[in-house]
C-alpha positions in Angstrom: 109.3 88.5 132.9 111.7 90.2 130.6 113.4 93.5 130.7 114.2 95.0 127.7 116.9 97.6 129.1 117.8 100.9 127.5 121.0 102.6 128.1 121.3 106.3 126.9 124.9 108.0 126.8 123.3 111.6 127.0 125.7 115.0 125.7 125.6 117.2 128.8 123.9 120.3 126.6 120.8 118.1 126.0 120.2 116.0 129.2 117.1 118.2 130.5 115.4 118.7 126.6 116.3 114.6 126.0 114.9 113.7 129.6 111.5 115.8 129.2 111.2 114.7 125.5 111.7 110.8 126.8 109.1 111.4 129.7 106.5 113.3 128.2 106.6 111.6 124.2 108.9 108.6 124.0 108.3 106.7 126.8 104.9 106.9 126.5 104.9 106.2 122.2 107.0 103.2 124.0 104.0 102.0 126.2 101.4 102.5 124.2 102.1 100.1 121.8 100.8 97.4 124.6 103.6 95.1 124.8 105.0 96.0 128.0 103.1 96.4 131.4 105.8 99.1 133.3 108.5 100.5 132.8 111.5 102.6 135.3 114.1 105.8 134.7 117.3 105.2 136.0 120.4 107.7 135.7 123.3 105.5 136.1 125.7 107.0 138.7 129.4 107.3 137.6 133.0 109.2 138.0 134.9 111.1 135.4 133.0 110.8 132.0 131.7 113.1 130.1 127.7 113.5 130.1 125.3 111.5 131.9 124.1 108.1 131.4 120.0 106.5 131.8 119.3 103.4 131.6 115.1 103.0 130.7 113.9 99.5 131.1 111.0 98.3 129.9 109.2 95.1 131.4 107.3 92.7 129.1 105.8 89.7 130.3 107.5 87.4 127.2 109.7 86.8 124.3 107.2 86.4 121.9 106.2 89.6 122.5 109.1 91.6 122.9 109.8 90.1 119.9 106.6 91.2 118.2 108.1 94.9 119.7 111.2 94.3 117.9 109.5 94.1 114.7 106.7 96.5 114.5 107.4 99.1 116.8 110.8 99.6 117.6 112.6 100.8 114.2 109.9 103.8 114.3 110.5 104.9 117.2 114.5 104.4 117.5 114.4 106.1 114.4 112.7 109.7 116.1 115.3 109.1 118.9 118.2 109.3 116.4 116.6 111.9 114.0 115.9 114.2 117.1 119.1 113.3 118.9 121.9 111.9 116.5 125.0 111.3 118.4 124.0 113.7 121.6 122.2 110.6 122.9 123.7 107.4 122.0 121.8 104.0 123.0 122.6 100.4 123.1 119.9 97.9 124.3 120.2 94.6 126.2 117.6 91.6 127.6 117.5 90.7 131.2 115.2 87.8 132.1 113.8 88.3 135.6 114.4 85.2 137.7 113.3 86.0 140.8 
């Protein structure tokens, strides 16, 4: 199983329209594309920085097809994130393979 693992540095002003808008349109534009079978909201706890952080991981069951997600799917969609969000809500992504 791999997690593809989302983190989102999210301005302060926007965290309740940015969390709704992930929730009710992103996340689900996310799963519908079929390549991943679940998926988790986590705000990251933390001390003494500005905004609030999320980390949104997705589970797929491959590489192959996260890869195929990385190709078709994902510039679209990162795309409405930035257009909707700019620099409010910056992500970075990173792969975790579940071993046990």
């Amino acid at each position: 199983m791999i997690v593809y693992n989302v983190t989102v540095r999210v301005d302060e002003d926007i965290k309740a329209d940015w969390l709704e808008w992930m929730r009710t349109i992103h996340i689900p534009e996310v799963m519908a594309t079929g390549m991943f079978v679940e998926h988790k909201i986590f705000r990251i706890i933390q001390n003494g920085q500005e905004g609030v952080s999320y980390a949104i991981q997705y589970y797929c069951h491959d590489m192959k097809t996260l890869h195929q997600y990385q190709i078709h799917h994902a510039p679209a969609l990162q795309a409405d994130h930035v257009k909707r969000y700019g620099e409010k809500a910056l992500a970075f992504r990173t792969l975790l393979e579940v071993i046990e």
